[in-house]
C-alpha positions in Angstrom: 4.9 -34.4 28.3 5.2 -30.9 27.6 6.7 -28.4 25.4 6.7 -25.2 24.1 7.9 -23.4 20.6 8.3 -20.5 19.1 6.1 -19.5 16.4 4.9 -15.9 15.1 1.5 -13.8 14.4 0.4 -11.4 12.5 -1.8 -8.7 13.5 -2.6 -5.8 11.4 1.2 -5.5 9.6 2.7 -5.9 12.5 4.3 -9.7 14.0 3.9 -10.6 17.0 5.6 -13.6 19.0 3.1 -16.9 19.5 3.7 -19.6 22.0 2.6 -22.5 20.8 2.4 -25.3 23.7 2.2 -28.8 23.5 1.2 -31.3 26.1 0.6 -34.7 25.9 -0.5 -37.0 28.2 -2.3 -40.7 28.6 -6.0 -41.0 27.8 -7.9 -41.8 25.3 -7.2 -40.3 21.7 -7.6 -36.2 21.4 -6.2 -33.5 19.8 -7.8 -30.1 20.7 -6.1 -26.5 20.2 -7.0 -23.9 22.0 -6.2 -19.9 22.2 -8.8 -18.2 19.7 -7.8 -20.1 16.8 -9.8 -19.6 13.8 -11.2 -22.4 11.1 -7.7 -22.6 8.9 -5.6 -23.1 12.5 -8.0 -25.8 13.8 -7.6 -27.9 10.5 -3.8 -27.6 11.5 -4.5 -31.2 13.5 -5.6 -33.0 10.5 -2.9 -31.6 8.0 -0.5 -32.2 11.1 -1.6 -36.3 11.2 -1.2 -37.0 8.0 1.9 -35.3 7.5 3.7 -37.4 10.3 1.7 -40.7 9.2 3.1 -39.7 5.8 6.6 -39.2 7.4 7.1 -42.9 9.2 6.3 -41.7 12.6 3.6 -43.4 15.1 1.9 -41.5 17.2 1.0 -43.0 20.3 -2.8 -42.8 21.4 -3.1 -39.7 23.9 -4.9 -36.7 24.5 -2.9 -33.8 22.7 -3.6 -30.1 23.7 -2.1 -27.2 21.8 -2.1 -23.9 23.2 -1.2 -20.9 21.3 -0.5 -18.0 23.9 -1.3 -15.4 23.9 -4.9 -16.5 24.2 -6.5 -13.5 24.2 -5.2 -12.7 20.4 -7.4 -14.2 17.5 -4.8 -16.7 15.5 -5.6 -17.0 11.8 -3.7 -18.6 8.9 -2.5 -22.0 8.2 1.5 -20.7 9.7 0.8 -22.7 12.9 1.3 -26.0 10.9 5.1 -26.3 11.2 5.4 -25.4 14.8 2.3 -27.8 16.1 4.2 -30.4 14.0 7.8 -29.8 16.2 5.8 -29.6 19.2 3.7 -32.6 18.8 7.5 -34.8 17.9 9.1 -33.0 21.2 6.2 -33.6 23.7 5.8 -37.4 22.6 9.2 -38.2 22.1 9.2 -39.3 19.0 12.1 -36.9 18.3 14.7 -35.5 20.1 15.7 -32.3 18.7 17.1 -29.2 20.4 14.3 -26.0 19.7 15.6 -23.5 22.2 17.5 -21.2 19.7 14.8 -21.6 16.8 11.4 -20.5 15.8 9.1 -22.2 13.5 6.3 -20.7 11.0 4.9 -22.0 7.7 2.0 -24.1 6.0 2.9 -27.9 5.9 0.8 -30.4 3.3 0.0 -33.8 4.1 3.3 -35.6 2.5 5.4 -33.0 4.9 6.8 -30.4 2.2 6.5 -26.7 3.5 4.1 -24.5 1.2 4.5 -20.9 0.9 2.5 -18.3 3.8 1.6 -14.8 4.0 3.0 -11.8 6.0 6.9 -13.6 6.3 8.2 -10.5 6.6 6.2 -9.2 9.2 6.8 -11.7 11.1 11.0 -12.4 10.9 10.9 -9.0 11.6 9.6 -9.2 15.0 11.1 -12.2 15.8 14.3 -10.1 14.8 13.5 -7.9 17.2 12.5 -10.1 20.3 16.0 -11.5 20.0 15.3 -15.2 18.2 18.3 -16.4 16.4 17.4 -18.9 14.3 13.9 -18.8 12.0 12.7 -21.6 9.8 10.4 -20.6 7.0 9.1 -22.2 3.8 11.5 -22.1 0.8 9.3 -20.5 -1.0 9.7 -17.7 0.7 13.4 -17.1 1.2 13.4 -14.1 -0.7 10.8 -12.2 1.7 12.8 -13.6 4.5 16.2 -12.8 3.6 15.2 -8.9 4.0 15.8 -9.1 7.6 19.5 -8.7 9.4 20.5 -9.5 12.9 18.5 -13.3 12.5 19.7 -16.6 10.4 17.0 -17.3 8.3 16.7 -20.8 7.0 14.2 -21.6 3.6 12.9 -25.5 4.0 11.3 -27.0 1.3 10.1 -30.3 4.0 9.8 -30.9 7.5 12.4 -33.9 7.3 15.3 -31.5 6.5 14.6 -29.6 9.6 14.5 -32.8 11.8 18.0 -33.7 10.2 19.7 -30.6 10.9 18.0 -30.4 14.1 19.7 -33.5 14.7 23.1 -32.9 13.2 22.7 -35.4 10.7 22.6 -32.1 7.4 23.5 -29.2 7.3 21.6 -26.1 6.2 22.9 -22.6 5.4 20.7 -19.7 5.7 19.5 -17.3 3.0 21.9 -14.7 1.8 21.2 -10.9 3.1 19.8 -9.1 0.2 21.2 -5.5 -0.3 18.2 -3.2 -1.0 21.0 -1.0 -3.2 21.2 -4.4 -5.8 17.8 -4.7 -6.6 16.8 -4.3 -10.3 14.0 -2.1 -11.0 12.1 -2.9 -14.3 11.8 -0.2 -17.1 8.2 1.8 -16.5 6.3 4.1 -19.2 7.7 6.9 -20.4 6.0 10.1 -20.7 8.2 10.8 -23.7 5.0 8.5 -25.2 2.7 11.6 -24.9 2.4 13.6 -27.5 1.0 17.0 -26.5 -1.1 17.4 -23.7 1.9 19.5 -22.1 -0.1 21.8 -19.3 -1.4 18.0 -17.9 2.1 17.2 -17.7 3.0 20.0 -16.0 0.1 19.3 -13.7 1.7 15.2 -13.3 5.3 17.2 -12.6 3.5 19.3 -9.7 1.6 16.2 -8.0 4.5 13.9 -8.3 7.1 16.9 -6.7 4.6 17.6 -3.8 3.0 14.2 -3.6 -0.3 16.0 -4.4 -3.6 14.6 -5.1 -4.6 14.9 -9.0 -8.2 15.3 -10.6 -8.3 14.5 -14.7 -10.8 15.4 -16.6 -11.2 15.6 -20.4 -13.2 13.7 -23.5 -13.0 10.1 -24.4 -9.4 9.1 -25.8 -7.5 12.5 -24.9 -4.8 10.6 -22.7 -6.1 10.9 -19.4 -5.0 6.9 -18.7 -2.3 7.5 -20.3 -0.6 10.1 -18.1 -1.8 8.7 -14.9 -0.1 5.5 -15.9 3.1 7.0 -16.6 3.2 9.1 -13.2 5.3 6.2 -11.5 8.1 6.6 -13.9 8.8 10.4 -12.6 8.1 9.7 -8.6 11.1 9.4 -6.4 12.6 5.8 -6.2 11.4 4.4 -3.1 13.4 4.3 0.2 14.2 1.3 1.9 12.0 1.8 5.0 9.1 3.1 2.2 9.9 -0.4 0.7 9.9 -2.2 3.9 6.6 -1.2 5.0 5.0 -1.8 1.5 6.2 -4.8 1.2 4.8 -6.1 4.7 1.4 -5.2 3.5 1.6 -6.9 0.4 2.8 -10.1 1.6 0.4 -9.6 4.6 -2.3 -9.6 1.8 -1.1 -12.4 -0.5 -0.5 -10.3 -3.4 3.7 -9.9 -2.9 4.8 -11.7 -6.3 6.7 -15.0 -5.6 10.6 -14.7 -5.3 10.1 -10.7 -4.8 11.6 -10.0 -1.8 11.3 -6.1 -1.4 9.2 -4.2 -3.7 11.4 -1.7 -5.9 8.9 0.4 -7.5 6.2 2.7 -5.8 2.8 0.6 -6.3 0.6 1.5 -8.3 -3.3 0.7 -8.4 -6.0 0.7 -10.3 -9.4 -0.8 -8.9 -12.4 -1.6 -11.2 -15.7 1.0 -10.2 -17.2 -2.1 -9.4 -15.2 -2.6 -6.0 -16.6 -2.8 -2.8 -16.3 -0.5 0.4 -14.3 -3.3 1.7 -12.2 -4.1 -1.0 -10.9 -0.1 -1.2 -10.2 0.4 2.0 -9.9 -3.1 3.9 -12.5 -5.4 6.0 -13.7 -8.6 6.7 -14.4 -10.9 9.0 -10.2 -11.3 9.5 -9.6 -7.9 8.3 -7.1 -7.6 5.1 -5.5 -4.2 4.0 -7.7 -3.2 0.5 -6.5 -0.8 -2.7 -5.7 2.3 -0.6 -3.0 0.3 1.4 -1.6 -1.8 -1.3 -0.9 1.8 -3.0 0.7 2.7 0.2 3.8 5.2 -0.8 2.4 5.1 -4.3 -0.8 5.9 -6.7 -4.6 4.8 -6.7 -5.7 5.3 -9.9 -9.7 5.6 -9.8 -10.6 5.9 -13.7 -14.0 6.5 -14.2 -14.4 8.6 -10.9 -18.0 9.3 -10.7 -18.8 5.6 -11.5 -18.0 4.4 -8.2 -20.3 3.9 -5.7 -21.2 6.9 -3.1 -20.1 5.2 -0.3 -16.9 3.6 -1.7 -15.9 7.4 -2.8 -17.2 9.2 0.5 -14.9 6.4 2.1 -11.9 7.8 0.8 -12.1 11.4 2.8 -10.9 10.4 5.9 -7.4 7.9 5.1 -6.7 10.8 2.4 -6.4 13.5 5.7 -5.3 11.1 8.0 -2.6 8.6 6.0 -4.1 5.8 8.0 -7.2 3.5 7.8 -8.8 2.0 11.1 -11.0 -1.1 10.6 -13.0 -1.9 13.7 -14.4 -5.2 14.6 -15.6 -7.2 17.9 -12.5 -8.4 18.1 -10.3 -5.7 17.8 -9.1 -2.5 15.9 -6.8 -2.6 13.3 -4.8 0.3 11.7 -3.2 -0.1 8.1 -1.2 2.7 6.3 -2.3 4.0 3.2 -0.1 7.4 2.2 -0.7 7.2 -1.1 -1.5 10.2 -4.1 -5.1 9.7 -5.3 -5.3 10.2 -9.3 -8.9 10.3 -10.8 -10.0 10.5 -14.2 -13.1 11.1 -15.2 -15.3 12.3 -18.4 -17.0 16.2 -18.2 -20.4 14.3 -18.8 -22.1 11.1 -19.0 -21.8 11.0 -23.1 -18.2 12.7 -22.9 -18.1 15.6 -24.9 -19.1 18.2 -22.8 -16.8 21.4 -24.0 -15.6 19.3 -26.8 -14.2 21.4 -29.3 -15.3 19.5 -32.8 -18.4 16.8 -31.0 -21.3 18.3 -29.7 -22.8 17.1 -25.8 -25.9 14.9 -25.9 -26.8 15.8 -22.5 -29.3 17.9 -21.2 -28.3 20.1 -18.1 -29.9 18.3 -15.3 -28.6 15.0 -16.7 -25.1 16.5 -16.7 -25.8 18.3 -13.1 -26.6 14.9 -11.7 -23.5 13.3 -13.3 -21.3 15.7 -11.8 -23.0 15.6 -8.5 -21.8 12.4 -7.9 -18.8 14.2 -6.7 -19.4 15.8 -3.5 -17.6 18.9 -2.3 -15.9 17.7 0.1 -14.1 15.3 -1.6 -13.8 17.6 -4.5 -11.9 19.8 -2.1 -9.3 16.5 -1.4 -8.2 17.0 -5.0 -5.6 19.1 -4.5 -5.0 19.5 -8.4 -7.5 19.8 -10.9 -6.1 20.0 -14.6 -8.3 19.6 -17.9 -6.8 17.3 -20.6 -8.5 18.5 -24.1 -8.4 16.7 -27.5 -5.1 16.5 -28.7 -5.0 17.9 -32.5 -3.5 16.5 -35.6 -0.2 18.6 -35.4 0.7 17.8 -32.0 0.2 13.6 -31.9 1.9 13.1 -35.3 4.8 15.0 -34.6 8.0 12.8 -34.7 9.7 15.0 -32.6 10.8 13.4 -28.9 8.8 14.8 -26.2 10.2 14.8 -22.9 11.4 11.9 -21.0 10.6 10.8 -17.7 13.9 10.8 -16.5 14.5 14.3 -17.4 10.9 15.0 -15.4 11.8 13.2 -12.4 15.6 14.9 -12.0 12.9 17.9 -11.3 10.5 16.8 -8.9 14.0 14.4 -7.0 15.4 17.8 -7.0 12.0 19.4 -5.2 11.7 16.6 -2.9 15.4 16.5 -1.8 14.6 20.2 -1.0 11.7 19.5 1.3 13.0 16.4 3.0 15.9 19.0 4.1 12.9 21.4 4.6 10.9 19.3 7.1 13.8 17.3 8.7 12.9 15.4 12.2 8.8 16.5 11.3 8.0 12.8 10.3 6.7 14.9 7.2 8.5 13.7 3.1 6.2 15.7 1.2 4.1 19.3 0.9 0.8 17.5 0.8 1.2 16.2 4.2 2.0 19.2 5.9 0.1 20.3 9.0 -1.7 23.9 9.3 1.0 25.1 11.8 4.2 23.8 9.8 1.7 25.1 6.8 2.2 28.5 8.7 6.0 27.8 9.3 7.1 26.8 6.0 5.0 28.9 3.3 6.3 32.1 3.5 4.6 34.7 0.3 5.7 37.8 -0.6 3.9 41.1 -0.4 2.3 40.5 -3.7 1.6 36.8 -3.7 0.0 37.6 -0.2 -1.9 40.4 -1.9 -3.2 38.4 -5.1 -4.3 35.3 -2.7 -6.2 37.7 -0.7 -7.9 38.2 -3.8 -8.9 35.1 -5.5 -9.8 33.9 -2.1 -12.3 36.1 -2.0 -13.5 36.4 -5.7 -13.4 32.5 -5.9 -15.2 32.0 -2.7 -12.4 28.9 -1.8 -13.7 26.9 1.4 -11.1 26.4 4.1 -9.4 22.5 2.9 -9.0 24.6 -0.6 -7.0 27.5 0.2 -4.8 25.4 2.4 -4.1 23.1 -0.5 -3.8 25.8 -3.0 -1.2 27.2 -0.4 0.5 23.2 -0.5 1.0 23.6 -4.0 2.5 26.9 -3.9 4.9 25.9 -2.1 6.1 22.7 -4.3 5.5 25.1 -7.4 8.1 27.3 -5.4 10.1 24.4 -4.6 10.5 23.5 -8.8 11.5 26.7 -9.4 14.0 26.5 -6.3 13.0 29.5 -4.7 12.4 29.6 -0.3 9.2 32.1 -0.9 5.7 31.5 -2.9 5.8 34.5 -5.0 2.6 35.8 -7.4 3.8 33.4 -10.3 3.4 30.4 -8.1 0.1 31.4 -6.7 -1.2 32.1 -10.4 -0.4 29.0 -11.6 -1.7 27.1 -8.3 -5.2 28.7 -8.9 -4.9 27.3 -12.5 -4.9 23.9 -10.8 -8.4 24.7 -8.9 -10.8 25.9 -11.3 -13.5 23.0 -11.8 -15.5 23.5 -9.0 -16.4 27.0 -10.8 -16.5 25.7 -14.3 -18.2 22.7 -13.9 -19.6 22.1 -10.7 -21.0 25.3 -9.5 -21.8 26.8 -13.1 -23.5 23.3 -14.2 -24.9 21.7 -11.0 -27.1 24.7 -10.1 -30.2 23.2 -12.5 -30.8 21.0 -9.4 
């Protein structure tokens, strides 16, 4: 006999609806299943036999095919469980239960209880979407689940309870809608913590208000961590389609926490220096999103900068331009998103203290020349902001004094990026740092003067191309905090503040080699 039921896929963050097809028929025993599925769907069969040995039911020896169309689509995961399970009971009789309205997905152990999977949301979503009513998913997932509208979602904890309200014999209620509006979001640290240090804060304001790549860079112990830790607390609260498209990548990627079902604050990583290509950006053999998706709509923290590995920091240049990583394999391409503000911290020199104030610098000139070469241009130039964090004096961090707040911070840059939502409206653009040359153009208007003194420290400066258009980016969110429509000289001044290194330390110090 045959039978067909509705399952889901995942491919890249995106769900896609799975056929899975049953047929049985006389011979002797088999169970094969076919349609490119990987190592964890072929074990399916023998979780699938024990849980219905486990369950009281008998199969009867036949040859058991199971097809999971489209074949042409690599299946991975153990989600297949459930619906090879509902498929083997309908095809061999064993149960007769009424699937036409329902779809099936989740990880089944060998006593029948549903365990929890990866990527729920992705998948509800589209099943959402190709007009499936009814969705069964483990319990321990309901929270993920419950996200989606327009589809009765129904948390299982075993395969029994399914059977019996398949059956009419219980009754199940599906998971209440959660409201995005009711979600608690935890306290985060506070800038009012920092003592001193209050140009690098004004630097943090700027990046957070124009979403703005930030470079650190300062002695041992001078707050650097510190600030790029609190930079969450002053971003704008994330909106619910930012929230929905984080989340799908961290459930895609196992790392959603367990009862979360939308993530509430913007993410915010911090990978050791010891991390792979692949483990940044994404790879494998079933490719997985890596650090610079998982910070999608929120902050990769890289401390220790010039630590990590060539490659790994090269990597980084082209899903900082393009907000968008593409991992290619034999099997197929797969895009993840990864709009997210880079913030690196990093020490002048290899002992520290280069331009310390009190502690003299160890290092000799081409030691220090080959530390800071381990920066490249090019991705010197992707640092849109470059501000120095010095040693913080007696005076300032004993003061009892309350420093600013975060809250009071982030009315600021909500108030700056209310302005250029409004700005960039129906451009598919949130933020200055992702604006295009031509809206660039558009949207940057300087005065006389402004035009005038750019003209000049272009020149004097010698900026490359990438860096005048990013001082000209965070002109314009300068502009935006102090409310005005046009970059005037002030903003330009202070912009050019924020891209200095590459003549105090790079090209002053790296010119022994």
């Amino acid at each position: 006999m045959y039978s067909c039921i509705k399952s889901m896929g995942i491919y890249g963050i995106d769900g896609y609806l799975v056929q899975v097809e049953v047929n049985t028929s006389r011979g002797l025993p088999h169970f094969d299943i076919v349609g490119l599925p990987d190592a964890a769907v072929k074990e399916s069969r023998d979780r699938v036999r024990a849980a219905l040995s486990n369950m009281g039911f008998v199969l009867p020896p036949s040859q058991t095919v199971v097809n999971l169309a489209p074949a042409n689509t690599k299946k991975s995961g153990p989600m297949y469980d459930l619906p090879i399970l509902i498929g083997i009971l309908k095809s061999t009789g064993l149960c007769d239960i009424n699937i036409d309205d329902y779809a099936f997905i989740g990880e089944i152990s060998l006593d029948g209880k549903l365990r929890a999977i990866s990527g729920v949301l992705s998948m509800v979503t589209v099943a959402a979407n190709e007009g499936i009513k009814n969705i069964f998913i483990p319990m321990e997932n309901a929270a993920e689940g419950s996200v989606v509208k327009n589809i009765n979602v129904y948390p299982v904890t075993n395969v029994t309870d399914i059977l019996d309200f398949l059956q009419g014999k219980k009754e199940l209620l599906p998971a209440n809608k959660m409201q995005f509006d009711f979600i608690d979001i935890p306290p985060l640290p506070d800038f009012a913590d920092v003592r001193g240090q209050e140009n690098a804060k004004r630097a943090m304001e700027v990046a957070a208000a124009g979403g703005h790549n930030i470079l650190l860079i300062g002695p041992p112990g001078t707050g650097k961590s510190m600030l790029a830790k609190r930079l969450p607390s002053i971003l704008p609260e994330l909106s619910f389609d930012e929230a929905l498209e984080t989340t799908k990548i961290h459930s895609i990627a196992g790392t959603l926490p367990s009862g979360q079902s939308l993530l509430t604050q913007r993410p915010f990583r911090s990978p050791h220096h010891s991390i792979s290509l692949a483990g940044l950006i994404g790879g494998g053999s079933n490719p997985k999103p890596g650090e610079i998706s998982l910070a999608n709509y929120g902050i990769l923290f890289l401390d220790e900068f010039p630590e990590f590995p060539k490659q790994v920091m090269e990597g980084l240049r082209q899903p900082i331009e393009d907000g968008v990583v593409t991992i290619s394999r034999v099997s197929g391409r797969i895009s993840y998103p990864c709009t997210f503000m880079l913030v690196a911290a990093m020490n002048p020199c290899p002992c520290g203290y280069f331009g310390h104030p009190d502690i003299p610098c160890t290092c000799s000139k081409t030691k220090l020349a080959m530390y800071l070469n381990k920066i490249s241009g090019p991705m010197l130039d992707r640092l849109d902001i470059h501000v120095e964090v010095p040693p913080v004096n007696y005076k300032e961090i004993s003061d009892l004094n309350d420093s600013e707040s975060s809250a009071i911070i982030r009315q600021r840059v909500a108030k700056a990026r209310k302005l250029q939502i409004e700005r960039y409206s129906g451009q598919k653009i949130y933020c200055n740092a992702n604006l295009t040359p031509a809206l660039t153009k558009k949207y940057c208007s300087l005065t006389p003067d402004a035009d005038k003194l750019l003209a000049m420290v272009y020149e004097k400066l010698g900026f490359s191309g990438r860096s005048y258009d990013r001082l000209i980016k965070v002109s314009r969110t300068i502009a935006d905090l102090d409310n005005s429509e046009t970059i005037n000289s002030d903003h330009i001044s202070e912009a050019v503040q924020y891209r200095n290194f590459d003549r105090k330390y790079w090209r002053k110090n790296t010119s022994e080699l």
